[in-house]
RODO-2510 file (C-alpha; in nm, 4 decimals, decimal comma):
residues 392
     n   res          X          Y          Z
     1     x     0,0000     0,0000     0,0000
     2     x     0,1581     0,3354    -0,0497
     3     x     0,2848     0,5462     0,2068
     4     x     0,1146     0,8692     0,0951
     5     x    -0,1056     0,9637     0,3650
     6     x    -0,3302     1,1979     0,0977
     7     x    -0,3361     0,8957    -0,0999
     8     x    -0,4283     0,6661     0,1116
     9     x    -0,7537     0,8764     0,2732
    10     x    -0,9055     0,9089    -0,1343
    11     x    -0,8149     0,5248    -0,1757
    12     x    -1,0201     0,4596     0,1383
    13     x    -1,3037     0,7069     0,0053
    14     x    -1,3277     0,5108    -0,3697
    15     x    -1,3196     0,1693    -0,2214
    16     x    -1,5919     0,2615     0,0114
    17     x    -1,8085     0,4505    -0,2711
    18     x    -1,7188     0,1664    -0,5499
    19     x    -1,8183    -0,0807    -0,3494
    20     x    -2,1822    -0,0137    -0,3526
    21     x    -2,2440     0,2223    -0,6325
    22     x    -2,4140     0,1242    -0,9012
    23     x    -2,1986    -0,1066    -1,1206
    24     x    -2,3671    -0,0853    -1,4555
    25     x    -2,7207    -0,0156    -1,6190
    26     x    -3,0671    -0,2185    -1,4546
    27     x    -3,3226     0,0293    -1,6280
    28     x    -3,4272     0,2205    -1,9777
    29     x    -3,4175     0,5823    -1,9791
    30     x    -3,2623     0,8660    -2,1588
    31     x    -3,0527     0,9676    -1,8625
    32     x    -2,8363     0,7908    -1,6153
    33     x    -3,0309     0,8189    -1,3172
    34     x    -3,3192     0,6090    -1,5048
    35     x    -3,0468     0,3278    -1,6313
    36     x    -2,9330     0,2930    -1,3024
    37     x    -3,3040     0,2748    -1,1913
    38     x    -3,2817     0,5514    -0,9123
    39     x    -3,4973     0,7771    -0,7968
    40     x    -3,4670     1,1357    -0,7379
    41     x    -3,2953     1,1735    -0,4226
    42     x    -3,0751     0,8482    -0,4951
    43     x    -2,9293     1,0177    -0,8199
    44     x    -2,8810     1,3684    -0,6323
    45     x    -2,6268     1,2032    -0,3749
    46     x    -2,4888     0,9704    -0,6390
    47     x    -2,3903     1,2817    -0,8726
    48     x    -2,3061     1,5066    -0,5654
    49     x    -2,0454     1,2404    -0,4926
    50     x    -1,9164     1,1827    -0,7952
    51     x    -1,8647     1,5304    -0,8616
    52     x    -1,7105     1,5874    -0,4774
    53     x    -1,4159     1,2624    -0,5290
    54     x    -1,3352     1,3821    -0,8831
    55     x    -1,2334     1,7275    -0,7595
    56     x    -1,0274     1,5572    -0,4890
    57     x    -0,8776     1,3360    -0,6983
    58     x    -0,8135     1,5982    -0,9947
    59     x    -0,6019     1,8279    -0,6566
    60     x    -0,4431     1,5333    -0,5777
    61     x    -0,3354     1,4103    -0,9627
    62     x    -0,2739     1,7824    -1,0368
    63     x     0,0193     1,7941    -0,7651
    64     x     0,1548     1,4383    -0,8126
    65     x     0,1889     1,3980    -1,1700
    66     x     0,4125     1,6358    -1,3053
    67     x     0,2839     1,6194    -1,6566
    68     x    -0,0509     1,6539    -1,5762
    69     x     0,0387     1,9465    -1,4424
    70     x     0,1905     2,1031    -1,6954
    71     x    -0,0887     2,0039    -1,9192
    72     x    -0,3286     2,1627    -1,7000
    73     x    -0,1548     2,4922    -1,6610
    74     x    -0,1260     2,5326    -2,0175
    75     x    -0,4648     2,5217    -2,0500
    76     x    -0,5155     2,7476    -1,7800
    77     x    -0,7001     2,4922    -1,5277
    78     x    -0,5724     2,4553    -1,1868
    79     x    -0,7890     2,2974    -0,8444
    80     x    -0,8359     2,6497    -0,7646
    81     x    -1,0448     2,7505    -1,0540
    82     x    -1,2007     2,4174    -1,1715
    83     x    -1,5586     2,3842    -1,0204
    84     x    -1,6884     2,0881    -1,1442
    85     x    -1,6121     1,7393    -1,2995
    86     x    -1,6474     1,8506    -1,6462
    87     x    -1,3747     2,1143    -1,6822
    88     x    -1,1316     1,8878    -1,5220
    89     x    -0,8831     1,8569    -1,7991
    90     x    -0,8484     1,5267    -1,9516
    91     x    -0,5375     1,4032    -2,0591
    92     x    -0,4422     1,2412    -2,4370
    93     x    -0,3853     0,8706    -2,3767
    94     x    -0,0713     0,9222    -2,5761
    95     x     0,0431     1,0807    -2,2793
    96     x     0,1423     0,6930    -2,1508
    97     x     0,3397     0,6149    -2,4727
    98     x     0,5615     0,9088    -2,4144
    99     x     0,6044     0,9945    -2,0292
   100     x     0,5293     0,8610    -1,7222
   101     x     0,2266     0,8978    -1,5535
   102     x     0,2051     0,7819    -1,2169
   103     x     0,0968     0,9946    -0,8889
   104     x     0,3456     0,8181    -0,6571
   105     x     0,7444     0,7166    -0,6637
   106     x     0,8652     0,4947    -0,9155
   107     x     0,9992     0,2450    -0,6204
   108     x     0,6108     0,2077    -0,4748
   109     x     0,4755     0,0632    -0,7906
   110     x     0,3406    -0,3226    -0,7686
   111     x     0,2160    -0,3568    -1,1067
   112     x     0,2799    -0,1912    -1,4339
   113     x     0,0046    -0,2976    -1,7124
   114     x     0,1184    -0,2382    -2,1044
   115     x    -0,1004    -0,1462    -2,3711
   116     x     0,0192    -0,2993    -2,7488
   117     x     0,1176    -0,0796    -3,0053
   118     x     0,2630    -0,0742    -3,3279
   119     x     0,6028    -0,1772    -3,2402
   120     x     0,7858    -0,2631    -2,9692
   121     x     0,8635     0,1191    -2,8539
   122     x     0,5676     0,2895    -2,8608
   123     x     0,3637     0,0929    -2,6192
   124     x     0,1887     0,3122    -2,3223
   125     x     0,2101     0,1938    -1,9373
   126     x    -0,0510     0,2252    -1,6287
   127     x     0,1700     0,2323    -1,3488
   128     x    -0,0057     0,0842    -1,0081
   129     x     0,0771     0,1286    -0,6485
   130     x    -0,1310    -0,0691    -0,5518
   131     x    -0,4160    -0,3505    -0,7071
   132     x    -0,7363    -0,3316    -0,4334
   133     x    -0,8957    -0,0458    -0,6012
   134     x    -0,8262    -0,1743    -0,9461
   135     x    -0,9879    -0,5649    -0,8771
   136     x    -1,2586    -0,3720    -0,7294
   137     x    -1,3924    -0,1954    -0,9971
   138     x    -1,2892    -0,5001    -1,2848
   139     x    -1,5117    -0,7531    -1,0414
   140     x    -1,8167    -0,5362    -0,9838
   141     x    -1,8476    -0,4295    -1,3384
   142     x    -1,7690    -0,7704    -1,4477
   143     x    -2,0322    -0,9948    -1,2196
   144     x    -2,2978    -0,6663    -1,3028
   145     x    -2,2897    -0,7599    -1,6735
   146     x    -2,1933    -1,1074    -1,7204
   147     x    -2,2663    -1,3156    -1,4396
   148     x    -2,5602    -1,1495    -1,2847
   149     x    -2,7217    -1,5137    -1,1769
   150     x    -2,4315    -1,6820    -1,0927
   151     x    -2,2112    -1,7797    -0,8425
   152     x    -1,9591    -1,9994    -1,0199
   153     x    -1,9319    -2,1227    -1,3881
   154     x    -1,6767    -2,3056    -1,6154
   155     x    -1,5033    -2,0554    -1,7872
   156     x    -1,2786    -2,1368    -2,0498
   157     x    -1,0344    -1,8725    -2,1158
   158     x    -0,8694    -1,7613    -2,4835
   159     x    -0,6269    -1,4637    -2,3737
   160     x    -0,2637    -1,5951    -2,2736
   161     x    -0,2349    -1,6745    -1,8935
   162     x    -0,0353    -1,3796    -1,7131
   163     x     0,2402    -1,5877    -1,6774
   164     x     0,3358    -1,5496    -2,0384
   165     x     0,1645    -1,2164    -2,0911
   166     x     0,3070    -1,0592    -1,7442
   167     x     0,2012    -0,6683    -1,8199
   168     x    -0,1548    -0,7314    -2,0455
   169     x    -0,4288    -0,5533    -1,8215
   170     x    -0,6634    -0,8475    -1,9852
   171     x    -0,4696    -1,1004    -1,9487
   172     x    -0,4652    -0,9948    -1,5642
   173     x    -0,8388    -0,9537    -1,5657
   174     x    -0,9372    -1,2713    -1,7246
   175     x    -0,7318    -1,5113    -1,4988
   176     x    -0,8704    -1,3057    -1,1741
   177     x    -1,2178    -1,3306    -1,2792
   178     x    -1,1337    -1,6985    -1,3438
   179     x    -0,9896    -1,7686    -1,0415
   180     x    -1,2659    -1,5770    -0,8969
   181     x    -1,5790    -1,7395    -1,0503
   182     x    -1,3964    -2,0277    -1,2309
   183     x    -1,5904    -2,3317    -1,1094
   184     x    -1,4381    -2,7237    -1,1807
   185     x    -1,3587    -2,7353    -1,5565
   186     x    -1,2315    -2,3939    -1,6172
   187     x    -0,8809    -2,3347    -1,7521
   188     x    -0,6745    -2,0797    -2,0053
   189     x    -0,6593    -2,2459    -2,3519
   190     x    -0,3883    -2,0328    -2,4955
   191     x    -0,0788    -2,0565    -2,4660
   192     x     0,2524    -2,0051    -2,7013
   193     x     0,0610    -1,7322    -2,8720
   194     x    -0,2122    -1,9889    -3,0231
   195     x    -0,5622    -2,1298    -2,9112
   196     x    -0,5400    -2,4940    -2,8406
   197     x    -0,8045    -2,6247    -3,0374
   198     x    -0,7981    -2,9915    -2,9378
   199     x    -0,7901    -2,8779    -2,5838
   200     x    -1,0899    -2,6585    -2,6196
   201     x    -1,2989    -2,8887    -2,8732
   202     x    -1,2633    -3,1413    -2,5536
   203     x    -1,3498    -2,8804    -2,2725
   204     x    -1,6323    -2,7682    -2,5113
   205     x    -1,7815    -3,1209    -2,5087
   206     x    -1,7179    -3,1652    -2,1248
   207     x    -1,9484    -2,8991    -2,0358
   208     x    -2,1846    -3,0072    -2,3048
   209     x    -2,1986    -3,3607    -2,1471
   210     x    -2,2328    -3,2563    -1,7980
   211     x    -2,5329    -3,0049    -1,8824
   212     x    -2,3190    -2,7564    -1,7443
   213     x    -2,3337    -2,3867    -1,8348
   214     x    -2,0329    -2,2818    -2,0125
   215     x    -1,8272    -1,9231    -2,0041
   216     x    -1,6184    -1,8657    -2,3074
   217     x    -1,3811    -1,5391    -2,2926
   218     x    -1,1595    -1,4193    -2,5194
   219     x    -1,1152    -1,0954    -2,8319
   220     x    -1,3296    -1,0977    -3,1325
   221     x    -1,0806    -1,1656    -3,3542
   222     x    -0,9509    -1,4621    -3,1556
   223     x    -1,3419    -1,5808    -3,1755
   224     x    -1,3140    -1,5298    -3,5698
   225     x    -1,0026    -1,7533    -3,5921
   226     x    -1,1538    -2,0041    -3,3873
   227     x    -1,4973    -2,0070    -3,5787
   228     x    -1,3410    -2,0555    -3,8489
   229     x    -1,1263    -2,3846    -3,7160
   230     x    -1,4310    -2,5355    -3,6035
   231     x    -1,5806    -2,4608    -3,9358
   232     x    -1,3140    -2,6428    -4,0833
   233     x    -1,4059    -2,9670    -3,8641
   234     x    -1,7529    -2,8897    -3,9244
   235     x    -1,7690    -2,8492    -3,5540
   236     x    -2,0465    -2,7910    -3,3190
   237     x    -2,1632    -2,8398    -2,9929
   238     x    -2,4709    -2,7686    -2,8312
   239     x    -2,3958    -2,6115    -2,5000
   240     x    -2,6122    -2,5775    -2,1391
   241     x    -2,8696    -2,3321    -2,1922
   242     x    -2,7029    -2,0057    -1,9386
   243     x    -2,4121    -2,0854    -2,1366
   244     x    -2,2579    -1,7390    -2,2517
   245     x    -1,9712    -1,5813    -2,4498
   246     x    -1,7841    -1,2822    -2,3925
   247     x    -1,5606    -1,0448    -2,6222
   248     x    -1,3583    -0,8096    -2,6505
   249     x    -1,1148    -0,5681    -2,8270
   250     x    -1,2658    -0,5265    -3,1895
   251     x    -1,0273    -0,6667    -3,4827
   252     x    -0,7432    -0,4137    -3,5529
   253     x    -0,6626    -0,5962    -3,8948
   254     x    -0,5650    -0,9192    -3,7495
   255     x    -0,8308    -1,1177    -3,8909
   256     x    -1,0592    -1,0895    -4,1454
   257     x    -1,3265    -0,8360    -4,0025
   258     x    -1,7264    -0,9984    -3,9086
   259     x    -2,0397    -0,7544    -3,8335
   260     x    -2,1621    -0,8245    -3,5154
   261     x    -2,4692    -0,9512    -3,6191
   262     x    -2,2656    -1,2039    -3,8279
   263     x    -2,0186    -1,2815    -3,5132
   264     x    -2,3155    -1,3627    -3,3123
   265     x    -2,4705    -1,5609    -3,5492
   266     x    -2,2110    -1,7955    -3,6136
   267     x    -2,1432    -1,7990    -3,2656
   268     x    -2,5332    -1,9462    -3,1687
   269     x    -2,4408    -2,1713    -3,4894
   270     x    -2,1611    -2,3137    -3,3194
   271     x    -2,2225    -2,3119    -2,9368
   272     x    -2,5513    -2,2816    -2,9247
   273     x    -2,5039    -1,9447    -2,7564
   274     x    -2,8440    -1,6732    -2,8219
   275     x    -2,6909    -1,3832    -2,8900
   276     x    -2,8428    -1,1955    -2,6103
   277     x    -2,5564    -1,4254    -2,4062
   278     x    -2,2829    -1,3007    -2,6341
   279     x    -2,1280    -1,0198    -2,3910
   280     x    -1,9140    -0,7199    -2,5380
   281     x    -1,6532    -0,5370    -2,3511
   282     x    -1,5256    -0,1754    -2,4185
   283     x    -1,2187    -0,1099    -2,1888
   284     x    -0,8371     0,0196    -2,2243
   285     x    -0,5202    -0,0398    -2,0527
   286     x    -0,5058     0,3250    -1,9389
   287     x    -0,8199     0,2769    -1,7009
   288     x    -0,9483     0,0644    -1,4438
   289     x    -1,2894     0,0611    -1,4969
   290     x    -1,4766    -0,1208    -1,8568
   291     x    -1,8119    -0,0771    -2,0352
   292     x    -2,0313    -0,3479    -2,1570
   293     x    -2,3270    -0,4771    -2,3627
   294     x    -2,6495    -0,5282    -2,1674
   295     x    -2,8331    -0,7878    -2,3502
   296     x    -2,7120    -1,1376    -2,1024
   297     x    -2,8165    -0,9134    -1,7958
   298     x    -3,1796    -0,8121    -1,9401
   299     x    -3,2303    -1,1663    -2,0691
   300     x    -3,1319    -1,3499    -1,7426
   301     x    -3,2656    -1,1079    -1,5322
   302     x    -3,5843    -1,0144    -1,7326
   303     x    -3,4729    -0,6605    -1,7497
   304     x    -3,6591    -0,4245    -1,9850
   305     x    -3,5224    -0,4165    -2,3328
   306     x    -3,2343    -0,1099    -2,3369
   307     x    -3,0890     0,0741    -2,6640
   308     x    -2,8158    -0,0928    -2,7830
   309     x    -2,5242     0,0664    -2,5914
   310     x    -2,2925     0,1097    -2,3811
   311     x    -2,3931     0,0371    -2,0370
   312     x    -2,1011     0,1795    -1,7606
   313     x    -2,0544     0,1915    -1,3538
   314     x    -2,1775     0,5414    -1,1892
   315     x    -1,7552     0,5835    -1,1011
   316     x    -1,7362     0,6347    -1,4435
   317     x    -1,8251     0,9064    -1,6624
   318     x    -1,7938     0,8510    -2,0615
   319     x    -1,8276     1,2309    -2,2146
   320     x    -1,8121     1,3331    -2,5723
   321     x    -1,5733     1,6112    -2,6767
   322     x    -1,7340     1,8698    -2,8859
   323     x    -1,5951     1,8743    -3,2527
   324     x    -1,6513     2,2448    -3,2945
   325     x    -1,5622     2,4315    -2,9540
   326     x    -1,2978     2,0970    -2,8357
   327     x    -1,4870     2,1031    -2,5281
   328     x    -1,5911     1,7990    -2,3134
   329     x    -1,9778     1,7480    -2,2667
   330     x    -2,2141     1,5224    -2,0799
   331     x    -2,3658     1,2528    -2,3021
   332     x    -2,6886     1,3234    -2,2662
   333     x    -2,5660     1,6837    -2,3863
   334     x    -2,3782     1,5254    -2,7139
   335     x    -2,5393     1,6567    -3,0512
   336     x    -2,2470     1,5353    -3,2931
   337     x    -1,9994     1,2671    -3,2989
   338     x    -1,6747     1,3379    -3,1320
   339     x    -1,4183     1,2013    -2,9533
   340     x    -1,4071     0,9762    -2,5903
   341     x    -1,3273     1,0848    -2,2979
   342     x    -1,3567     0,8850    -1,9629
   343     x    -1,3303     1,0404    -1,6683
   344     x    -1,2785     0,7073    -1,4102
   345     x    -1,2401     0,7435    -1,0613
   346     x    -1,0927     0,3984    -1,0311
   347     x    -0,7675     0,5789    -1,1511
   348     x    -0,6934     0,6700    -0,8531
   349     x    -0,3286     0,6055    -0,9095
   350     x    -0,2211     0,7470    -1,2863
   351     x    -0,4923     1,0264    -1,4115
   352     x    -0,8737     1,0018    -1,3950
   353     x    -0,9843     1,2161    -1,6913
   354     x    -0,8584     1,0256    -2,0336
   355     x    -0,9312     1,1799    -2,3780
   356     x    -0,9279     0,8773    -2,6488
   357     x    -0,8976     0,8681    -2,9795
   358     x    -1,2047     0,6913    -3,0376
   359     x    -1,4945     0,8408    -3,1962
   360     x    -1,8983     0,8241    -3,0328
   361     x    -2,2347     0,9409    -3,1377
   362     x    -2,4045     1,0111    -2,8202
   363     x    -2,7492     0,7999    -2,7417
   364     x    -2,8713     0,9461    -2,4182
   365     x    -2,7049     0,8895    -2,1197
   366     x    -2,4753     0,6762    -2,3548
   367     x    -2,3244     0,6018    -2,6780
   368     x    -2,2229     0,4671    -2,9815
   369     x    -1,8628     0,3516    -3,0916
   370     x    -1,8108     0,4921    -3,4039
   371     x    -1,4777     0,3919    -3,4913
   372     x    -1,1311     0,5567    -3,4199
   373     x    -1,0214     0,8985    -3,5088
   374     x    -0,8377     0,8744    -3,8972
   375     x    -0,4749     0,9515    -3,7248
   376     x    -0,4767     0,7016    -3,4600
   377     x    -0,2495     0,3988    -3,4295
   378     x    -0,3460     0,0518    -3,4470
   379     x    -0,3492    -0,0538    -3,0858
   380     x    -0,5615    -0,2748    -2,8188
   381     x    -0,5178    -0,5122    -2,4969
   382     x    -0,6124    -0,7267    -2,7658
   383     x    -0,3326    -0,7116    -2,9851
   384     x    -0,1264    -0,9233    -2,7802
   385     x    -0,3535    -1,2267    -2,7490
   386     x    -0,4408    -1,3095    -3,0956
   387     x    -0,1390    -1,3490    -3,4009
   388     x    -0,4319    -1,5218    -3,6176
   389     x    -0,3338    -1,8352    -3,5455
   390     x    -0,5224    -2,1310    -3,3864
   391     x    -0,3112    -2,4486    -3,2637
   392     x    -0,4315    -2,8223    -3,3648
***
């Protein structure tokens, strides 16, 4: 734990508040106090909170991090004139490829997460002092969305262990969630950069045979590559009904490229998986909290239908920057496509406010991926996982 006094009274204040906020959408509704399915008062205390821990943590970021800083001077916003959670500055995720980032001493950090980039250089780094706060936020998001009615399941894992992928923030989430929930029958099914496909044609069938819900995890393009090795074999296998899939990380160019629509399908084709069980995840190495699809939680739960969006934990706040005046707005604001930002109070330990290069269309109190900005590099957790390869 890190021996900043300051630092350890906010990381006290976020576990408390994290740990029984709201940890995703439960209701319809144009704004967020509706998708959380709040009422009045409820939504008054959870936004005054919000609002009074991001200040906190933007005075405490602003003094630690020295590039921060300078970033926020230059723009002319210091803790002293910043009022509210929105004019917070938020910093370019390039920021990690090129500097440091990190609001404590390089000798207090316990875990430093990677994202993949385009070569071997230009790879950006979350620095962590500590991992409480960051398991946290993964695990409540995580149960919220895809294991609402459970209490263990086999999960069967396509991301490489951490052993072999040390600094991959999804690597690291996968096998916690696994050793977490992982009931008898779960294991990681990659390993030497390739999907064992013998290993997980057998697993597949083991679960089939012992009526057994199933939990498959791994990126959409690693799904594509192994789709199309069970086409191959003409494979299929009709898994326990509360079987589900989950993926992640979109398909950067290293696989051919499937609509949704058509990943889904061939998913229910080969598993026997409804694609209201097929779970998407929107996350990045540089935060600690992730966004997901809603339709497993509504089916299992019996939920009322939502939009088709991005459902996210009240610690986090997606905004839109405004493509005409460059400033950040709510989403519920939004008129025009712009780019990300997050502003995630799980980042209690690097910078909270994050401006992406990924482009949304806003859809009430969410949004719409829309792609990434024209300039951007090709990079993703998911990157590391998947060379396009699946083992015999």
């Amino acid at each position: 734990m890190t021996r900043d006094p300051e630092a350890r009274r906010l990381e006290s204040q976020l576990l408390e508040w994290i740990a029984v906020a709201p940890a995703g959408f439960a209701g319809s509704g144009a704004t967020r106090a509706a998708r959380y399915g709040l009422e009045a008062a409820a939504a008054s205390e959870l936004e005054r909170r919000f609002e009074s821990l991001a200040l906190d943590l933007f005075a405490f970021q602003f003094e630690r991090i020295p590039v921060y800083r300078g970033y926020c001077q230059a723009l002319d916003r210091t803790p002293s004139r910043v009022r509210r959670s929105l004019d917070v500055p938020a910093l370019p995720v390039d920021a990690f490829r090129r500097v440091r980032v990190a609001a404590f001493p390089a000798q207090e950090e316990v875990r430093a997460f990677r994202t993949s980039g385009t070569t071997g250089d230009d790879s950006g780094t979350l620095h962590l002092d500590g991992l409480e706060l960051y398991d946290l936020a993964l695990e409540r998001g995580f149960e919220h969305h895809v294991l609402p009615d459970r209490e263990t399941i086999r999960m069967l894992v396509l991301v490489a262990h951490p052993d072999e992928a040390p600094h991959s923030s999804l690597s690291y989430m996968l096998e916690r969630v696994r050793r977490r929930w992982g009931a008898p029958g779960s294991g990681t099914l990659f390993r030497d950069g390739e999907v064992r496909w013998c290993e997980l044609r057998a697993a597949l069938e083991a679960g089939r045979d012992a009526r057994e819900p199933v939990c498959l995890l791994g990126t959409a393009f690693g799904w594509v590559h192994v789709l199309d090795a069970a086409a191959r074999e003409s494979f299929r296998v009709e898994l326990a009904p509360g079987s589900r899939l989950f993926e992640t990380g979109g398909y950067k160019g290293r696989s051919r490229e499937l609509a949704r629509a058509d990943l889904v399908a061939a998913i229910e084709r080969t598993f026997a998986i409804p694609s209201s069980h097929v779970v998407s995840e929107y996350g990045m190495t540089e935060m600690g909290s992730q966004l997901y699809s809603t339709s497993l939680r509504q089916a299992l739960l019996g939920e009322p239908p939502l939009a088709a969006a991005w459902s996210y934990p009240a610690w986090l706040r997606p905004r839109i920057v405004d493509s005409e005046s460059g400033a950040p707005r709510e989403l519920e604001e939004a008129l025009h496509v712009g780019l990300l930002a997050h502003h995630d109070l799980a980042n209690r330990a690097a910078v909270a406010h994050l401006l992406t290069a990924d482009l949304a269309a806003p859809r009430g109190a969410s949004f719409e991926l829309r792609g990434r900005c024209p300039r951007a590099d090709l990079r993703g957790c998911g990157l590391l996982h998947e060379e396009g390869s699946v083992a015999p």
